[in-house]
C-alpha positions in Angstrom: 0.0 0.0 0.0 2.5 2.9 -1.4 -0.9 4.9 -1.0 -2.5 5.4 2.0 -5.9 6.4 0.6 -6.4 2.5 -0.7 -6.1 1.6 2.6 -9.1 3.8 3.4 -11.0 2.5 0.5 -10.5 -0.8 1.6 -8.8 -2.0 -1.1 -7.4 -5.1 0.3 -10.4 -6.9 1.7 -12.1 -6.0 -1.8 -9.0 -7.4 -3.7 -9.2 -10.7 -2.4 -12.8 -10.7 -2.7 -12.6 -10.0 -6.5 -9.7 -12.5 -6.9 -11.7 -15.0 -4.8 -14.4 -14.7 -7.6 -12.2 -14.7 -10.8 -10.8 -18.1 -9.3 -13.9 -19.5 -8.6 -15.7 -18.9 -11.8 -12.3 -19.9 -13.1 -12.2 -23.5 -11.5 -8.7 -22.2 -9.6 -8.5 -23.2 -6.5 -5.6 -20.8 -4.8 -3.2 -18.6 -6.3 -0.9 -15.9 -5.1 -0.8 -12.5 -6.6 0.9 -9.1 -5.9 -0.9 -5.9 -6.0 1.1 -2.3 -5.5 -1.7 -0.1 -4.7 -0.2 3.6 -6.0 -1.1 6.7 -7.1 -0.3 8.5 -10.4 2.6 9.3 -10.3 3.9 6.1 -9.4 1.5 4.0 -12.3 2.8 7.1 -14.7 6.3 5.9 -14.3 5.8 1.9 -14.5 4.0 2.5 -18.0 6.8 4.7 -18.7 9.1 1.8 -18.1 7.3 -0.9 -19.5 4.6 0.5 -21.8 6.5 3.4 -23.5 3.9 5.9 -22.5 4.5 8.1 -20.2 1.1 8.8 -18.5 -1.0 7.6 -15.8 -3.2 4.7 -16.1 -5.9 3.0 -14.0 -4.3 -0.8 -13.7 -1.2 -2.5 -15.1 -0.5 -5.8 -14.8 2.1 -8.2 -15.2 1.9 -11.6 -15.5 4.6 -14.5 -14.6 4.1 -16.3 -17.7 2.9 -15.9 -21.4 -0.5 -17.6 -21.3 -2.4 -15.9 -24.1 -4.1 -17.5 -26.9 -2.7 -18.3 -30.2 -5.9 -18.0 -31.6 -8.3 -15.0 -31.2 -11.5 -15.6 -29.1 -9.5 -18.8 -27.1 -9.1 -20.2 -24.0 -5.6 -19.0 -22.9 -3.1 -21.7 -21.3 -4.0 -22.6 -18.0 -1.5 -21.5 -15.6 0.8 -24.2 -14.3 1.9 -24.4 -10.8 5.7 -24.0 -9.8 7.4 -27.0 -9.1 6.8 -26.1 -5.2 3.4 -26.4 -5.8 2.5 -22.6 -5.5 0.6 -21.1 -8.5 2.0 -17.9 -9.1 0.2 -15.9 -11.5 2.2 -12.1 -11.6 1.6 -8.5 -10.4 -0.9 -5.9 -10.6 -0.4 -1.9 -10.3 -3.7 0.0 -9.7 -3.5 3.5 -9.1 -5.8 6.0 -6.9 -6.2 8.9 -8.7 -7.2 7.6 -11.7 -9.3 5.0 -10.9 -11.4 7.6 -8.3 -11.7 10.1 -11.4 -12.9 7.3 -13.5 -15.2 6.4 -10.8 -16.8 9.9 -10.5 -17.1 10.1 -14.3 -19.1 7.0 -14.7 -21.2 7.9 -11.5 -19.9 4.3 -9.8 -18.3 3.7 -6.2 -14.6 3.7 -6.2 -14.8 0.1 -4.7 -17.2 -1.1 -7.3 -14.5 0.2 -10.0 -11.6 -1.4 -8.1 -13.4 -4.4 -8.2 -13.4 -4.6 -11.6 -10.1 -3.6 -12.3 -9.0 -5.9 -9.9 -10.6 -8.6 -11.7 -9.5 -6.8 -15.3 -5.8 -7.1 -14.0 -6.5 -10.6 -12.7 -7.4 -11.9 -16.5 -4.8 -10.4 -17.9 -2.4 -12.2 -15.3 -4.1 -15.1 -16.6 -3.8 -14.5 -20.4 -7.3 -13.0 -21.1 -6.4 -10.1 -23.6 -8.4 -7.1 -25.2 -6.4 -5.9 -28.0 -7.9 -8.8 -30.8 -11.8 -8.0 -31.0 -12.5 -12.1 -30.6 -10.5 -11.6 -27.7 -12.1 -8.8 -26.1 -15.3 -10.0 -26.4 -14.2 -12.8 -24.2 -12.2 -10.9 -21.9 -15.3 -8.6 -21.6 -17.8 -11.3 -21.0 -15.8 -13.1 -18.2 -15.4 -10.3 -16.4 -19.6 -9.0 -16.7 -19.4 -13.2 -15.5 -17.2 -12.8 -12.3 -18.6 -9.2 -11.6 -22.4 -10.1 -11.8 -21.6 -13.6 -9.2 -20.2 -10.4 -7.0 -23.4 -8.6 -7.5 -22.1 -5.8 -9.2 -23.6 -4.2 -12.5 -22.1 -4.8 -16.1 -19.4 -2.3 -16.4 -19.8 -2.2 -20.5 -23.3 -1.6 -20.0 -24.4 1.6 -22.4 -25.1 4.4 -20.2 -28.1 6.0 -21.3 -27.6 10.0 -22.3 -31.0 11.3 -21.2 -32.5 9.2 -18.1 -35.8 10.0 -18.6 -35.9 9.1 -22.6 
């Protein structure tokens, strides 16, 4: 927790709640992850260093193997545990700022938005990707999946413009 303000959000009992999920829809039954709970300035520089882009960013995420998909739309790899026995899946970045100014656009809770950024980061970790359309859509429907068991709304639900239309 480099940023105290997650710690007020209660971001941890929230992460392992949303990772909880992700592994249960996802027929995993433990595995460790790191999360560095940051603020801008911090996420600016790690997508500096490993993205190229110099600018904040509301999660990052990196994962301890390649697991993605040859093949748009599929199932990525299924993680494999070390010979220890411990399934380590990566790290995650999420950063304050950003994620609380995305909140307040979107008229969400900052933990609602956490939690799905949490779980974002969490299938990326596992190989889920958004950049292939095939893959997005299935990216995109796990996570409206994990997020709904949680009883949280669809996050790629189409806001409507005028409420009373």
């Amino acid at each position: 927790m480099e940023d105290p303000r997650w710690e007020q959000a209660g971001l941890s009992p929230l992460a392992d709640r949303a990772a909880q999920a992700t592994f249960s829809h996802l027929n995993i039954s433990e595995a460790e992850i790191a999360i560095l709970a940051c603020d801008d300035a911090r996420i600016a520089g790690l997508n500096a260093d490993f993205r190229g882009k110099p600018t904040p960013t509301n999660v990052l995420s990196w994962p301890s193997d390649e697991r993605g998909a040859e093949r748009a739309g599929g199932i990525p790899l299924p993680p494999e545990p070390d010979p220890d026995g411990t399934l380590e899946l990566g790290d995650i970045a999420i950063a304050y700022d950003t994620c609380a100014a995305e909140a307040a656009a979107a008229g969400k809770s900052l933990p609602d938005h956490a939690t799905h950024l949490i779980v974002h980061g969490i299938l990326h970790l596992l190989g889920y990707d958004h950049v292939r359309d095939a893959d997005a859509t299935l990216m995109e429907r796990l996570e409206v999946e994990i997020l709904g068991k949680m009883g949280l709304d669809d996050p790629y639900s189409p806001q409507l413009a005028d409420p009373s239309a």
